[in-house]
C-alpha distance (Angstrom), angle and dihedral (degrees) to the residues before:
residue distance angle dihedral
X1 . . .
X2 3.94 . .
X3 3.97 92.3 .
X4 3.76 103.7 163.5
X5 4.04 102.7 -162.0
X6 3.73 107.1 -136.5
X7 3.98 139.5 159.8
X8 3.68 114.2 -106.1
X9 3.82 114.1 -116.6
X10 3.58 88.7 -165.0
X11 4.36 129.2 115.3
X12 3.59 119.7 -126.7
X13 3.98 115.5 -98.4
X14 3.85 139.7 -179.0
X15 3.80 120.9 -122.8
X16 3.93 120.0 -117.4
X17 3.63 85.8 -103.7
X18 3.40 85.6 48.6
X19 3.97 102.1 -123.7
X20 3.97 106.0 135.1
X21 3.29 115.8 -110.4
X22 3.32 133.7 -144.5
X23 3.84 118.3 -54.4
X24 3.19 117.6 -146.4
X25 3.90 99.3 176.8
X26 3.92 93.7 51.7
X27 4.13 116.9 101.4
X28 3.45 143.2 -143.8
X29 4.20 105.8 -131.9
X30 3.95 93.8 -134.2
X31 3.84 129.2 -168.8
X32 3.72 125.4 176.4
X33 3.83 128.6 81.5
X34 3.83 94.5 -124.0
X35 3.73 107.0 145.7
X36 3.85 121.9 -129.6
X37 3.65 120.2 -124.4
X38 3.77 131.8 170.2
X39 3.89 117.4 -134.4
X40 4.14 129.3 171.9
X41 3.85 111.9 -86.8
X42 3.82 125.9 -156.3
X43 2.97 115.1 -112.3
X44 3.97 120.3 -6.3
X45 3.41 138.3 -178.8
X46 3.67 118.8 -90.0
X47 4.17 117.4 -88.7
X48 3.71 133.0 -169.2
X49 3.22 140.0 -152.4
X50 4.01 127.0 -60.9
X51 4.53 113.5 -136.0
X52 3.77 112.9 -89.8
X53 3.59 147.4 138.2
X54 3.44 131.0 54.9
X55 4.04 115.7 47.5
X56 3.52 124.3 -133.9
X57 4.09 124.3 -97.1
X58 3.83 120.8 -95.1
X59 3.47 135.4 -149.1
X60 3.94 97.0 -110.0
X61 3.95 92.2 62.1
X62 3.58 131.1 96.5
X63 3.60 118.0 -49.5
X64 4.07 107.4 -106.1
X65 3.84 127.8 -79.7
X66 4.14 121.3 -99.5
X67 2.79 112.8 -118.0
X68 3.65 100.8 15.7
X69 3.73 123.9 138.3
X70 3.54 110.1 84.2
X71 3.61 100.9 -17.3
X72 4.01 139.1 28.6
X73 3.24 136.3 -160.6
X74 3.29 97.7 -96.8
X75 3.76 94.2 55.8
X76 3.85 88.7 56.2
X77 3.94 90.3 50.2
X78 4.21 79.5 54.2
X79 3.45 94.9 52.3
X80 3.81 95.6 47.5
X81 3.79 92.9 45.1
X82 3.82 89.1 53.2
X83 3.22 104.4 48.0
X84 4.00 96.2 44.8
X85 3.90 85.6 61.6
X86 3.96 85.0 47.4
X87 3.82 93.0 -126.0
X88 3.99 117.8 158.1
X89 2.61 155.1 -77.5
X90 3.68 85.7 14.7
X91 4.14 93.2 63.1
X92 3.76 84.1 55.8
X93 3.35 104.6 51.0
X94 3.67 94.7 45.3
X95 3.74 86.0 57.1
X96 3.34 89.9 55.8
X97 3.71 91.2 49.5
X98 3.83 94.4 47.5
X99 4.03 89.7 47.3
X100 3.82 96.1 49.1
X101 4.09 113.7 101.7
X102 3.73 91.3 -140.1
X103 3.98 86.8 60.6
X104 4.26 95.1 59.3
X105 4.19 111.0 98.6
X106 3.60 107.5 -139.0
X107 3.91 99.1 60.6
X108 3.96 113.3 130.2
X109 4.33 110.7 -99.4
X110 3.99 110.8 -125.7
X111 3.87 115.3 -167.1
X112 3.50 136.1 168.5
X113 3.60 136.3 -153.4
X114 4.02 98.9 -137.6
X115 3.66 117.8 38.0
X116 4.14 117.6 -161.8
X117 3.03 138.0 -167.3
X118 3.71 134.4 168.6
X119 4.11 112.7 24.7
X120 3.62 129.1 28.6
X121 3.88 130.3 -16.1
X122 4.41 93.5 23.4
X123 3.58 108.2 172.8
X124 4.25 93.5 154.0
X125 4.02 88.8 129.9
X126 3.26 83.2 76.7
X127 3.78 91.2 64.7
X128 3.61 92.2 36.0
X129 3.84 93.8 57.4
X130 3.59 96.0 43.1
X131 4.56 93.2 47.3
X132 3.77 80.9 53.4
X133 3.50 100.8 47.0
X134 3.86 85.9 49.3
X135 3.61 93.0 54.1
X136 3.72 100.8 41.7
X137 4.13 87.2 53.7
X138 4.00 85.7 44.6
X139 3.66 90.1 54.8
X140 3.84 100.2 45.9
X141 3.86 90.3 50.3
X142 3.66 94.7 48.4
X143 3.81 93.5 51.8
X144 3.66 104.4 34.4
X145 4.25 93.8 26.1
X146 4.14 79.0 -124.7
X147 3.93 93.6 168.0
X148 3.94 99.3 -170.8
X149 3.34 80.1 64.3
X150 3.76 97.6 46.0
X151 4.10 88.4 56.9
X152 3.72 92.4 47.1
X153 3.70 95.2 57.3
X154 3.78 94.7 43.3
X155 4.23 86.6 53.6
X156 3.84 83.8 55.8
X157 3.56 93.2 52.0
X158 3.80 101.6 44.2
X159 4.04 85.3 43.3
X160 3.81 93.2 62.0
X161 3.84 91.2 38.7
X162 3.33 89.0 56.5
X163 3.59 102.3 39.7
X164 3.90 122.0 28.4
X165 3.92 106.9 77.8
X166 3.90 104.1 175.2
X167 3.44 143.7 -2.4
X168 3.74 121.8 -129.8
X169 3.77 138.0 175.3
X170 3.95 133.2 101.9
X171 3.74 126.0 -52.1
X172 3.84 78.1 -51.3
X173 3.37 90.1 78.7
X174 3.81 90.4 82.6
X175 3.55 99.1 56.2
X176 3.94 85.3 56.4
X177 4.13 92.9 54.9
X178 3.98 77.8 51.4
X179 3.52 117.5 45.2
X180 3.59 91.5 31.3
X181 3.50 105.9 43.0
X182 4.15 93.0 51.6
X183 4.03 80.8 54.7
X184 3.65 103.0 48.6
X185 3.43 86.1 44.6
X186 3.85 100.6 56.8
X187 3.69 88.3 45.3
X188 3.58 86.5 59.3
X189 3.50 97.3 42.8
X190 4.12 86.7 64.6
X191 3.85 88.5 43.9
X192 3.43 92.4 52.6
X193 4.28 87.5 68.4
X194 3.71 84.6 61.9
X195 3.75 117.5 99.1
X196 3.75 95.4 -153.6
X197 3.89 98.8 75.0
X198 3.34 110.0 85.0
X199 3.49 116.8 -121.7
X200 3.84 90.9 -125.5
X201 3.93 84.3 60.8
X202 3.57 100.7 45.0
X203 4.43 85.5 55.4
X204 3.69 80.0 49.3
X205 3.64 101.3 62.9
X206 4.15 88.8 34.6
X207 3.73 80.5 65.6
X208 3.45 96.8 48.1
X209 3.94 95.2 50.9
X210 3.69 79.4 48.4
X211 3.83 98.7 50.4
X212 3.65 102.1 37.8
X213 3.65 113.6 30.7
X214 3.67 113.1 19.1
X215 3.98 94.3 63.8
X216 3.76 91.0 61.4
X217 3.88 94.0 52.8
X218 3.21 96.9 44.9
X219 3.84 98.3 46.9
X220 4.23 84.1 45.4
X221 3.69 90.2 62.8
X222 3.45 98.0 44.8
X223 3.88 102.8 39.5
X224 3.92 96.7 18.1
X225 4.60 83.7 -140.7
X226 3.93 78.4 -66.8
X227 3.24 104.0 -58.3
X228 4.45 132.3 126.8
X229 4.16 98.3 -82.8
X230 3.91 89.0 -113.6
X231 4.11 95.4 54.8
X232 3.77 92.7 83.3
X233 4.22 119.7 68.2
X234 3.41 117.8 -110.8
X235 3.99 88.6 -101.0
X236 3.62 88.1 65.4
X237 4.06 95.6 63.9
X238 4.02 95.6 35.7
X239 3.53 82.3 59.5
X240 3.64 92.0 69.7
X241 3.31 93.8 39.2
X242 3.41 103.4 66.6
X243 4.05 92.7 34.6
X244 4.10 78.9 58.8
X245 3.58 101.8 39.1
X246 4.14 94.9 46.1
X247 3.94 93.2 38.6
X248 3.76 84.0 56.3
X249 3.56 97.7 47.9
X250 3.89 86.2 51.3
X251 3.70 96.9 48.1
X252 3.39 100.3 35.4
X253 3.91 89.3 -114.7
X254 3.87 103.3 154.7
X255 3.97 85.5 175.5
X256 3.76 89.6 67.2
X257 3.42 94.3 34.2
X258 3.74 92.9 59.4
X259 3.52 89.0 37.7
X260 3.92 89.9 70.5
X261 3.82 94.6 33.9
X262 3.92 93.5 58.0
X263 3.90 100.0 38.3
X264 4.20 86.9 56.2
X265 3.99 90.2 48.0
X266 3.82 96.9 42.3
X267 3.84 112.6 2.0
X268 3.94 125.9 143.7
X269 4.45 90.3 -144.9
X270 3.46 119.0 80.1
X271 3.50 97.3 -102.7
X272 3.54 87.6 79.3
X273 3.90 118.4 105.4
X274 3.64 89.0 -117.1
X275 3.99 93.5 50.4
X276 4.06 94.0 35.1
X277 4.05 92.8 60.9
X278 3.39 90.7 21.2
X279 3.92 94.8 172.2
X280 3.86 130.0 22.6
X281 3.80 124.6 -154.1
X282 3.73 133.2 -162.5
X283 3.53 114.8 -52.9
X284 4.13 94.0 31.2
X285 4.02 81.2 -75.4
X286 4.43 94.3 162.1
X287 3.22 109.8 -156.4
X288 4.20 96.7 -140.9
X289 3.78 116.3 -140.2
X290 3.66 104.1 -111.8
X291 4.05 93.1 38.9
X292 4.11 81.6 113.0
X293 3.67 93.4 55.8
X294 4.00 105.0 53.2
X295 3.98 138.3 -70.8
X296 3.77 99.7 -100.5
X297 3.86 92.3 62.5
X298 4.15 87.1 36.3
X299 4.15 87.5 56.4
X300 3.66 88.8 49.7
X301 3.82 95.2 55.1
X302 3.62 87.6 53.4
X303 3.78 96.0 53.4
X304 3.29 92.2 50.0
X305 3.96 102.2 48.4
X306 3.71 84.6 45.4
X307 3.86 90.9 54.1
X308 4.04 88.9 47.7
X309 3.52 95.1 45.4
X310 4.49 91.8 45.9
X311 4.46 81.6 48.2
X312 3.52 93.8 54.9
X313 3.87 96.7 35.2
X314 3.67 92.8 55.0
X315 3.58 84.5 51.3
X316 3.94 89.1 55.4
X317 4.04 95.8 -98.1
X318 3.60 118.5 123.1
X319 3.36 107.7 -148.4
X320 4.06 95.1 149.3
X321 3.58 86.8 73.0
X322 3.67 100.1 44.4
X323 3.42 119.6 130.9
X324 3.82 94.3 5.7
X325 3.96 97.0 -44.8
X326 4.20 88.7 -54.4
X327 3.88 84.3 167.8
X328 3.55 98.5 59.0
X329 4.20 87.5 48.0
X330 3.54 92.5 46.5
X331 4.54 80.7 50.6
X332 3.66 95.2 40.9
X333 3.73 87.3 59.1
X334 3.96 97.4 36.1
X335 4.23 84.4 54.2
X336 3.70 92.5 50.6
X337 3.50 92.0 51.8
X338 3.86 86.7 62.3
X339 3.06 105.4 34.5
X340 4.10 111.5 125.7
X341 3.58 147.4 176.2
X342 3.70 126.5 -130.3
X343 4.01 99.4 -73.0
X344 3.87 83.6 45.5
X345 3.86 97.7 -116.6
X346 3.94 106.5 144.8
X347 3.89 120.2 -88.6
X348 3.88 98.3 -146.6
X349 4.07 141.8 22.2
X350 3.61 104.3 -145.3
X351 4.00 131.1 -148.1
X352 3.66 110.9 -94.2
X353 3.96 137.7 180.0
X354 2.81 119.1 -136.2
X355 3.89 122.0 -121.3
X356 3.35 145.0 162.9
X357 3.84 125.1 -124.7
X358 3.62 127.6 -137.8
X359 3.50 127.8 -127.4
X360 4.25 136.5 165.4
X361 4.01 83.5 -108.6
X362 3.89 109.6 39.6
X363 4.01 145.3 -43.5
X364 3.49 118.6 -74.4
X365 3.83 114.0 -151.1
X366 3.99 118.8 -145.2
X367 3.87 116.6 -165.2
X368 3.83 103.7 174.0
X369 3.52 143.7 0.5
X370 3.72 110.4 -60.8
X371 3.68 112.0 -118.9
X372 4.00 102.3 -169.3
X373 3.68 110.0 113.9
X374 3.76 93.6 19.1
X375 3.07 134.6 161.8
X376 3.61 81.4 39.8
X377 3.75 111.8 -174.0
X378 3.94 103.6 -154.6
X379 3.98 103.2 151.9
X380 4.09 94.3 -127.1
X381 3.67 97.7 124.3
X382 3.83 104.5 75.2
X383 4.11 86.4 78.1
X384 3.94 96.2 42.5
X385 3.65 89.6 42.7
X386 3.91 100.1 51.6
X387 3.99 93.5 38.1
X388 3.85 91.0 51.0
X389 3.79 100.0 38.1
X390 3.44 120.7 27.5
X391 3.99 101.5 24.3
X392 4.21 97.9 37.9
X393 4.12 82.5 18.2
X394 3.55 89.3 -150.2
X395 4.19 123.7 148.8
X396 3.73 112.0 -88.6
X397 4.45 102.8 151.7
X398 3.72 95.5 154.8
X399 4.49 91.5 63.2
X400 3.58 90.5 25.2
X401 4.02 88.1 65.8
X402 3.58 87.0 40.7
X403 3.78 89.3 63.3
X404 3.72 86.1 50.1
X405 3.64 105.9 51.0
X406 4.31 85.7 48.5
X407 3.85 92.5 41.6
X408 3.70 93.8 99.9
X409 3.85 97.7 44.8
X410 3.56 116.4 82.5
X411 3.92 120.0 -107.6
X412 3.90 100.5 -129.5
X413 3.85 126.5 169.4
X414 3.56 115.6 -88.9
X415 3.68 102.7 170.4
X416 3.52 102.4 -113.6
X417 3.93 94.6 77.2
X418 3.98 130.6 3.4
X419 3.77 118.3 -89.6
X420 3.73 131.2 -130.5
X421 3.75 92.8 59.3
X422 4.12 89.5 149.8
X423 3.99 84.6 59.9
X424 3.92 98.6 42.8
X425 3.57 98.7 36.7
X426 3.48 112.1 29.5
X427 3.69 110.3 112.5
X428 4.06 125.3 176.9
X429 4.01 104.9 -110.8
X430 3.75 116.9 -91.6
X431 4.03 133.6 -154.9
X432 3.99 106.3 -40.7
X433 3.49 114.8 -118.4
X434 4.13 103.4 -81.1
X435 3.73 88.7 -122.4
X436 3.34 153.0 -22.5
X437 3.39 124.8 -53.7
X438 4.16 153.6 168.9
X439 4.06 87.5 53.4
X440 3.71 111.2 169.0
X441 3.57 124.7 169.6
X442 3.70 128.8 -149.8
X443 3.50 136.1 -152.2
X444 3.97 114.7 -146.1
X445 3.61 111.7 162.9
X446 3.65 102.9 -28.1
X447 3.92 89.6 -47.9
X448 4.06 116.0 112.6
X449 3.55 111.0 -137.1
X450 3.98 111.4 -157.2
X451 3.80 119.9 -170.3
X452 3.96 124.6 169.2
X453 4.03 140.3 174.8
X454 3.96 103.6 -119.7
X455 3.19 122.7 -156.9
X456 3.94 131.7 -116.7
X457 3.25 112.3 -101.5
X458 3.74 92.5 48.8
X459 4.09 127.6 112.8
X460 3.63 98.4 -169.3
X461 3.89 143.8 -22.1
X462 3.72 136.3 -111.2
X463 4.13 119.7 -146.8
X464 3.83 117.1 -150.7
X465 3.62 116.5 -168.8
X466 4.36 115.1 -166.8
X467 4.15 130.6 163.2
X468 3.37 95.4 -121.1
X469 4.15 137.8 51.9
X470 3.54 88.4 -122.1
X471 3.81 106.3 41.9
X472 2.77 163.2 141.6
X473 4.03 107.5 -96.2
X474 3.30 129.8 -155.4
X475 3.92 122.1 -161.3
X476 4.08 111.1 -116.1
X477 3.21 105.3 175.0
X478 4.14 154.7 -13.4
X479 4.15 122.1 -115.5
X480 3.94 126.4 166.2
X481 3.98 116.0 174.1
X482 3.10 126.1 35.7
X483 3.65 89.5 32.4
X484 4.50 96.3 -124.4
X485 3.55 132.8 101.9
X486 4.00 123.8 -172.7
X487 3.83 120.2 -140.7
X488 3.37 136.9 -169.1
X489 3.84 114.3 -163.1
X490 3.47 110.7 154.1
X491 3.91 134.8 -104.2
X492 3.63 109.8 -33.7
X493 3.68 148.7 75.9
X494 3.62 112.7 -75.3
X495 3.74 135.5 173.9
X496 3.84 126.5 -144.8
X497 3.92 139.4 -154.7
X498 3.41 130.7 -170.7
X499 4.08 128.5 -156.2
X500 3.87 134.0 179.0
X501 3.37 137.0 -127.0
X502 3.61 118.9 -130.0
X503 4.20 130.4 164.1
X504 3.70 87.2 -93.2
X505 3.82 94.3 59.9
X506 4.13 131.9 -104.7
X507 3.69 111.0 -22.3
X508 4.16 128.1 -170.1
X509 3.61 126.5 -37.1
X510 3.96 125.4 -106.4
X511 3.51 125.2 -122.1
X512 3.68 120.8 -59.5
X513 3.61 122.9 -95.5
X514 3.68 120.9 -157.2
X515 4.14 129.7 -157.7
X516 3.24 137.7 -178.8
X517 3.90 115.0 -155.6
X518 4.08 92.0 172.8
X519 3.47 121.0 62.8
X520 3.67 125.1 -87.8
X521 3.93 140.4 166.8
X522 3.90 111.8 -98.8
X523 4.05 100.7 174.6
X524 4.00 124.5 -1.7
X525 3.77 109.3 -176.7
X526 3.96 112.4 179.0
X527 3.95 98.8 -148.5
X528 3.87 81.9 -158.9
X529 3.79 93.1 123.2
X530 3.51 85.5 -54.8
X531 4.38 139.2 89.6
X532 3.29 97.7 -174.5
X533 3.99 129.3 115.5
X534 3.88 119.7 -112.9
X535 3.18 92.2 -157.3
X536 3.31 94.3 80.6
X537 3.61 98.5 -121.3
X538 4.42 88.1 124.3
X539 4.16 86.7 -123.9
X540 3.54 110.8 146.5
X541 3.86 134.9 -171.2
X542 4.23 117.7 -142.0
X543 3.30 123.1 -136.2
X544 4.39 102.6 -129.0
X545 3.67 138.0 -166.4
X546 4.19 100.4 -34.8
X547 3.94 107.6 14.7
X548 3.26 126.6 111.8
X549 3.99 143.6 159.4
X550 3.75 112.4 -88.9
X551 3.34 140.8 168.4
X552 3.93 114.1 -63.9
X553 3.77 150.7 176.0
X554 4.19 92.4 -104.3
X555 3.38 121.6 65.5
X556 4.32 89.4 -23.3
X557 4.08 85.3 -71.6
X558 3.61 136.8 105.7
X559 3.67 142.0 149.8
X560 3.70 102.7 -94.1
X561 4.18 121.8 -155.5
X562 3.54 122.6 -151.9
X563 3.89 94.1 -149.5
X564 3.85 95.9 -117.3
X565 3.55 126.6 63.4
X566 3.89 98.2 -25.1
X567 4.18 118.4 118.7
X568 3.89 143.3 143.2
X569 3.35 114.6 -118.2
X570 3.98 110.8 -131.0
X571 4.02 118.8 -144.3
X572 3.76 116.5 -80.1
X573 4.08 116.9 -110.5
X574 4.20 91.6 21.0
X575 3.94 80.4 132.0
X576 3.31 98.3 39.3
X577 4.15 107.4 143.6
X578 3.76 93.4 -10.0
X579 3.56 117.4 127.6
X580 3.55 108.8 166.9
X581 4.39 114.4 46.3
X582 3.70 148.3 141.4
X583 3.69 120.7 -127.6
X584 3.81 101.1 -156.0
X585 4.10 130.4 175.3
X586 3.51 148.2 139.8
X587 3.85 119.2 -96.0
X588 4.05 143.4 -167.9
X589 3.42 108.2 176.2
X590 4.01 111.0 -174.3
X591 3.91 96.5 177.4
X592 3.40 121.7 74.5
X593 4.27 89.2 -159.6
X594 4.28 124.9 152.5
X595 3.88 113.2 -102.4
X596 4.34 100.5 -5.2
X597 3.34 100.0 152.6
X598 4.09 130.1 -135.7
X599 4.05 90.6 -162.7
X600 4.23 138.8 4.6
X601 3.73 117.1 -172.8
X602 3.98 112.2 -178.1
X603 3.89 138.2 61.7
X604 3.84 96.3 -102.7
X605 3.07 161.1 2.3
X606 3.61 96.5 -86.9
X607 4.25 93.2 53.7
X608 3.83 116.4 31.3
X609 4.06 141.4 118.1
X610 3.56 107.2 -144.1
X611 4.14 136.1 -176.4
X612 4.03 114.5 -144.4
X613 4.05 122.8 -176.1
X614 3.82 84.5 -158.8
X615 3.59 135.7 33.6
X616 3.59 127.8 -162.6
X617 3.59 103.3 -146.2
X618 4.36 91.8 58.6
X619 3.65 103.3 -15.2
X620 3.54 105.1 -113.4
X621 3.50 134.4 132.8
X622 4.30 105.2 -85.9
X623 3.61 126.3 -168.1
X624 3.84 98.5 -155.9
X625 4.67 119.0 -166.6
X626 4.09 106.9 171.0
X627 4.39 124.6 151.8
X628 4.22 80.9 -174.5
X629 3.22 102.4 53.5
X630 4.31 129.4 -104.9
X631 4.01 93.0 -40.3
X632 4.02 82.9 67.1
X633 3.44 100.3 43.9
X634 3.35 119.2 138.7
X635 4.24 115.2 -159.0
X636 3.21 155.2 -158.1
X637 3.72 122.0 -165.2
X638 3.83 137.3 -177.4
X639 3.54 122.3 -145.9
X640 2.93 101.7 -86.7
X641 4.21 142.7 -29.9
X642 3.69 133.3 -34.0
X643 3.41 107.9 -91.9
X644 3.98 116.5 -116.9
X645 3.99 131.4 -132.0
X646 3.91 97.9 33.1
């Protein structure tokens, strides 16, 4: 677990049914100068990982790369060079390009001036025909230099710049400024290589992306159309995010750009890499955020993270790898969903925890993987595939049969996502990762819990297990898919390597995992007058805001809480991998106040595992763990409150 403890900078707030919700900014008043120390607890409740890793873009960097939203240069250059040699499936999917209606210049342009969707009077497949016909024409004069069809799909653009002022409909409406702004954009981002449109034109239809659809997604991830930030699915904010993200690669807008960029790394909505696999099994099996709900809307979320994370890749940001590859989890587990046999009756039933959703009206409780709509056959694989495998050549089997059980279908447009992705993405496979890596092993009452990322070329995996970092190893044990193994070695510190198996024999060890099955101090701060560790690690906690040294049980000091916005700050990455602990201190509570709090771990109030004396709803003492917010909580809870005056 990557928890990250940090103060909330947050205000208190009510809930639309108007329970409170969780607090972050409200106190416990503590006395006593008990230190706190962190020890292994068995068992405990399952954690996931806290946002890091790559930092967001700034405006003194490079200008952007053109063209650079979905596809570059160089991936045009691929696609010609393929298909001139006749290889597949690139041939094939240019045929189907080529023999699709929407692909012919010549066709008559229809626009609109309104576009709607959701609620009465829709007529947004007219925009939706007309962004794909653009793109299909874009595509077949970039490849094949085919300059009727260069012409046509600039008239499309400059219609619609010209033409389309607003678009209306229900809360719909901001899934439109999303999904179809990221598309018109990348269409233009290949027109914009063509010397016929006039620069006057190309500003033109920058300032209608600008006009039209970014205001909507912006104002949906800032107000969420009024709702509590977790109401919508996760399909809902990556919408927005890729209208942003491409619309800023387009116009040269770093500001919405980075926008995007940050909200995926570190975002409270559950677009948010955190929020979209918002828990991640053995075997990097990511449970994705709307894998309650139903497969159609599940696919969808994984075209459109993959089509974020290709935008801001091409633009030199890895967000596939961010937060150890959490997209490819979150698609491992969306493929297994769907995976099916000939009669189309699912393959697997996947773990699941259970949750419940939040919404203005009421929780809605998910127990398993929702099987309506499944096996759903959205072609959204043929980018996560050929990132994953054949340019990082890692492991990924569950989306890698994916793309083979859709290989013979054709890859149409349907509006939600661009078609053609075997032509644009496809990509011959590379080196294979030279070994394993990501392994991380977990502790869960006594048990070791080993998971990996393979890497392509492999057949199966060894696990090593030694008492030392350095050696020597000795091989426990075989695994294949899902990449995890469980162990049981005793009490005792032990290190662990992993190593695949490939036709030319064993080849190099991951990186070392360590686990600790016996108990063993992780953080001891005094809070005698003083934050720092004594283990000698050089950790320290700050004092922030309201906190103070008091009077205390140790030494006459302690760290003293005003019962308001005062807090210590613990050390960063003190929980970093642990999965089992004990959170231990001293406390003298003299306030008998609702919802104070004696610890937070998290970075919001979405994600979090918090300690209260006092609860509101039948004041007893609540250990509270949630990554969806108080809905999802699951508790603990004494029998009643923390007493007071001692």
């Amino acid at each position: 677990m990557n928890q990250s403890p940090t103060a909330f900078p947050l205000d208190p707030r009510v809930a639309e049914d108007g329970a409170p919700e969780h607090d972050p900014r409200r106190r416990a008043v503590l006395r006593g100068a008990g230190a706190l120390s962190l020890l292994p607890l068995l068992p405990a409740l399952p954690l996931i990982a806290n946002a890091g890793g790559a930092s967001a873009a700034t405006a003194g960097e490079p200008a952007f790369k053109h063209p650079g939203v979905l596809h570059t240069e160089e991936d045009f250059q691929r696609m010609r060079t393929q298909m001139k040699a006749g290889a597949q499936p690139w041939l094939d999917s240019w045929r189907e390009l080529t023999g699709d209606a929407q692909s012919r210049p010549g066709s008559p342009i229809s626009s609109q001036s309104v576009t709607r969707r959701g609620g009465e009077g829709q007529n947004f497949g007219t925009m939706v025909h007309e962004m794909n016909h653009a793109y299909e024409l874009a595509l077949r004069w970039k490849i094949s230099g085919d300059l009727d069809c260069a012409r046509d799909a600039m008239a499309v653009l400059n219609t619609w710049a010209t033409t389309t002022k607003r678009i209306e409909g229900n809360a719909d409406r901001f899934l439109a400024a999303g999904i179809y702004g990221y598309q018109w954009a990348n269409t233009a981002e290949i027109m914009r290589t063509y010397e016929g449109w006039a620069a006057a034109d190309v500003r033109q239809f920058q300032q209608w992306l600008l006009d039209v659809f970014v205001p909507l997604s912006r104002d949906f991830l800032l107000a969420h159309n009024g709702a509590d930030i977790t109401n919508y699915f996760a399909n809902w904010d990556l919408c927005a995010l890729c209208g942003l993200m491409a619309i800023g690669v387009f116009c040269d807008r770093r500001d919405l750009y980075d926008t995007a960029l940050s909200y995926y790394q570190t975002g409270r909505g559950n677009g948010a890499a955190l929020c979209c696999v918002y828990y991640v099994h053995p075997g990097y099996l990511g449970q994705w955020q709307e894998s309650g709900r139903d497969q159609g809307h599940s696919t969808l979320g994984i075209a459109l993270a993959g089509a974020l994370c290709q935008i801001a890749w091409n633009q030199g940001d890895d967000l596939f790898g961010h937060l150890n590859n959490r997209l490819l989890a979150g698609a491992e587990y969306v493929a297994l969903s769907n995976l099916a046999d000939a009669d189309g009756h699912r393959l697997h039933q996947l773990p699941f925890v259970p949750m419940t959703r939040f919404n203005s009206a009421n929780g809605h409780p998910e127990t398993a993987t929702e099987v309506s709509g499944s096996p759903h056959r959205r072609h959204c694989w043929a980018l996560i595939h050929n990132h994953y495998v054949n340019v990082k050549g890692l492991s990924a089997p569950w989306t890698t049969a994916m793309v083979a059980q859709l290989q013979p279908a054709p890859d149409g447009l349907d509006g939600d996502m661009p078609g053609f992705s075997r032509l644009t993405y496809s990509r011959q496979p590379g080196t294979p990762a030279a070994a394993p890596s990501g392994l991380e092993a977990r502790v869960r009452a006594g048990q070791v819990v080993l998971s990996w990322w393979g890497t392509s070329a492999a057949t199966g995996y060894v696990i090593k297990r030694g008492r030392s970092a350095s050696g020597p190893f000795v091989a426990i044990g075989r695994a294949t898919e899902p990449r995890t193994f469980t162990d049981e070695p005793g009490r005792g510190v032990w290190f662990y390597a992993v190593t695949a198996v490939t036709a030319r024999g064993e080849g190099r060890p991951s990186n070392i995992a360590r686990a600790a099955t016996a108990g063993e101090v992780l953080l001891h701060l005094p809070l005698d007058g003083n934050a720092r560790d004594a283990g000698g690690s050089g950790k320290t906690g700050q004092l922030a805001e309201g906190a103070s040294w008091g009077a205390g049980r140790k030494a006459g000091r302690a760290l003293a809480l005003d019962g308001s916005a005062g807090h210590l700050v613990l050390p960063s990455g003190i929980l970093q991998g642990v999965s089992d602990f004990t959170v231990a201190l001293w406390v003298y509570w003299d306030q008998a106040a609702d919802n104070t709090r004696i610890f937070d771990f998290g970075h919001d109030d979405v994600a979090y595992m918090a300690l209260t004396p006092r609860h509101h709803d039948d004041h007893r003492m609540r250990f509270m763990i949630t990554t969806m917010r108080w809905p999802s909580e699951r508790i603990v809870a004494t029998s009643g409150a923390l007493p007071t005056g001692r």
